[in-house]
N, C-alpha and C positions, 0 to 999 in steps of 0.2 A: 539625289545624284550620288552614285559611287566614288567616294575616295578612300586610297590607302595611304599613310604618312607613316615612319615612324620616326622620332624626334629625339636626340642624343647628343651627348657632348661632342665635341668636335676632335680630342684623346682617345675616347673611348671607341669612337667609331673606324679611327685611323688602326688600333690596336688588335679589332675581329676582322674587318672589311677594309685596312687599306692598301691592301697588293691587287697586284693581278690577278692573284691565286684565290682569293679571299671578297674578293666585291663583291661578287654576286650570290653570294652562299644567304643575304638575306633578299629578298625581295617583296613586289606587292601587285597583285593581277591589275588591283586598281588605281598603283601610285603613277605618276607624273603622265595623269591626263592633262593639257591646258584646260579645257574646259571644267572638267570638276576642281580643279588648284580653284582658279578663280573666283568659283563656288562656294569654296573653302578660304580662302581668303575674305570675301564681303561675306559672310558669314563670320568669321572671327571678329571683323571690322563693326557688324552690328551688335551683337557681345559686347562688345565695350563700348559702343557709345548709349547704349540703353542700357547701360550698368546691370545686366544682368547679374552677374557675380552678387551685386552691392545686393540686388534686392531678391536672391536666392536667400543671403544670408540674415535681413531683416522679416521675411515672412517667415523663415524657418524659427523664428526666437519668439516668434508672436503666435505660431503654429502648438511652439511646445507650452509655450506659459500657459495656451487657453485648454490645452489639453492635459497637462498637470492639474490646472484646475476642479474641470471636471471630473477625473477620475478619483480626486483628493474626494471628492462629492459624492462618489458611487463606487465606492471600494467593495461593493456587495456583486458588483457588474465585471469591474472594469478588473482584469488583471496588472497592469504596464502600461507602461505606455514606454517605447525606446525606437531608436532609431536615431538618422544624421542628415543635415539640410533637409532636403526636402523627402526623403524617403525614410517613409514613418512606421510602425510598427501600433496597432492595437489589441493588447493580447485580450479577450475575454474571457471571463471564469464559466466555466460549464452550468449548466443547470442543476439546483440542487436536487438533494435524492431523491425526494420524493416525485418530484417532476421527474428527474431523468427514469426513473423504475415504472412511472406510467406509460413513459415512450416507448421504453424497453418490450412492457408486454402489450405493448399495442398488435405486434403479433403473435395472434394466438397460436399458431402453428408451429413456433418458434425456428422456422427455418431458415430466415432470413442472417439470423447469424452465422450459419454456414453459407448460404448462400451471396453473403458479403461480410467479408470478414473484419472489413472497416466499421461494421454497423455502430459498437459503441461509438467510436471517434466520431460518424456524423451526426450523432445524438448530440454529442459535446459541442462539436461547433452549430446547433441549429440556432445559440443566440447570434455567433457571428454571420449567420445567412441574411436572419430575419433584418441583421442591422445594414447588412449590404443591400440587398431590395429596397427596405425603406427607403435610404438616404438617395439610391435610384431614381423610383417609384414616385414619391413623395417631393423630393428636393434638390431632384438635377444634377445629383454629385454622381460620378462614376468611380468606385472603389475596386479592390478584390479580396477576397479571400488567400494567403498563400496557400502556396503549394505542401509546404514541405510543415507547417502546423495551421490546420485549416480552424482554428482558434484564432488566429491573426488576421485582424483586418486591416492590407496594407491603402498605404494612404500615400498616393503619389502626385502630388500636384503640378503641372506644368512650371518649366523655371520661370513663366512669367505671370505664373499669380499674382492678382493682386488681393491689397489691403482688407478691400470690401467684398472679393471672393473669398478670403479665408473668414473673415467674420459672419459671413453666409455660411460656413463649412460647419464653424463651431457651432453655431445657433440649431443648425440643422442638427449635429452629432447630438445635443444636449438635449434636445426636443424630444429624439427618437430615444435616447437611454432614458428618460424618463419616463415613454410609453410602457418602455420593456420592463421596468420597475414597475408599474402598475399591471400590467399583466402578470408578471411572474408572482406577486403576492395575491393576488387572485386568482390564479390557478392553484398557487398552493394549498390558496383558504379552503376551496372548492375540493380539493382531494382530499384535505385532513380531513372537511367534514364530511364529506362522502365514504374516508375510511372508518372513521367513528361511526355513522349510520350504520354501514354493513355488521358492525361489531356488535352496534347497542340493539341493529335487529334481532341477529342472533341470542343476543343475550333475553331478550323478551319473547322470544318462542320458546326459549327453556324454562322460562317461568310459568310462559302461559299455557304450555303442554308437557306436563311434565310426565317423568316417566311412571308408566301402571306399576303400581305396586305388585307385588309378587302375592299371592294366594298363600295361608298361612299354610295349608300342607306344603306348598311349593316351597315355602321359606322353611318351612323345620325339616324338610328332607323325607317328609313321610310320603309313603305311596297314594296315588288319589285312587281310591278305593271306592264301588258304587255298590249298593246292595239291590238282589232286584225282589222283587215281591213276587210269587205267581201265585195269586190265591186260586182255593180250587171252588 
């Protein structure tokens, strides 16, 4: 239900707004309906006797401890973790080189970096994707991505989280960065030694074909000269 309120000292508002000339200079399309006040009233009224406030400020302290923890545990993953009450901040670190330069020439054509000019950035954020899907996907949490560093996975909980849904949250975030820990060093292993292969093939086709020697006239600069015979 639409309402507009704005809420001030009772000086201050006498001071812009309290003539004739001056009241109306603030207004609101949707302030002093009865029905939406009312609204707004048992609405504030349930706010405070389900101590919202209290238990905003207890999940948020149990939000950050479990997520300091983790990231203290995966500083190879995790970049940050920041933010206040209940809107949370997960920064991720990119994928390392070797991985990101594999995604990079995943097109051969290379025209996707013209043709999206973000293409490195969503390289960088595909661990932050991979971990919003899962925790989806997998464990019923709905996350996002921000907008404005798509590295950040934000984390906005309803004010009335509870206890045993944040401890489902954690369990779940620690689950999936442990996935992605095990795949990220398995892809790496997988490309080092696949770029070693490519290397040490090479290096054994020069051994095992090596180059034709030059013909000693050819190597001393003399002309190859044929003599013919015609006997009669």
């Amino acid at each position: 239900m639409p309402l507009g309120a704005m809420m001030t000292r009772s000086d201050l508002w006498k001071k812009d707004y309290g003539s004739a000339a001056t009241f109306a200079l603030h207004t609101s399309t949707f302030g002093a309906g009865s029905l939406a006040c009312a609204a707004g009233l048992a609405t504030l009224a349930t706010l405070q006797d389900r101590q919202v406030a209290e238990n905003t400020a207890a999940r948020s302290q149990q939000l950050f401890r479990g997520l300091e923890k983790i990231a203290s545990q995966n500083k190879h993953i995790i970049s940050e973790i920041r933010g206040q009450g209940l809107m949370i901040g997960i920064e991720l670190k990119p994928f390392e080189p070797l991985i990101a330069a594999h995604w990079s020439s995943s097109d051969k054509s290379g025209a996707t970096q013209y043709l999206m000019p973000q293409w490195q950035d969503t390289i960088d954020a595909l661990p932050t994707i991979y971990l919003m899907n899962t925790l989806l996907d997998q464990h019923g949490i709905y996350t996002q991505v921000a907008r404005s560093n798509p590295r950040v996975l934000r984390v906005q909980p309803p004010l009335v989280v509870s206890q045993g849904e944040v401890d489902h949250f954690l369990r779940s975030l620690e689950t999936t960065i442990s996935e992605m820990h095990t795949c990220t060093n398995l892809a790496e292993a997988m490309l080092t030694k696949s770029h070693l292969g490519i290397h040490e093939a090479a290096e054994e086709k020069k051994v095992s074909h090596p180059a034709t020697p030059a013909s000693s006239e050819e190597s001393s600069g003399l002309p190859n000269q044929r003599v013919h015979f015609n006997p009669k």
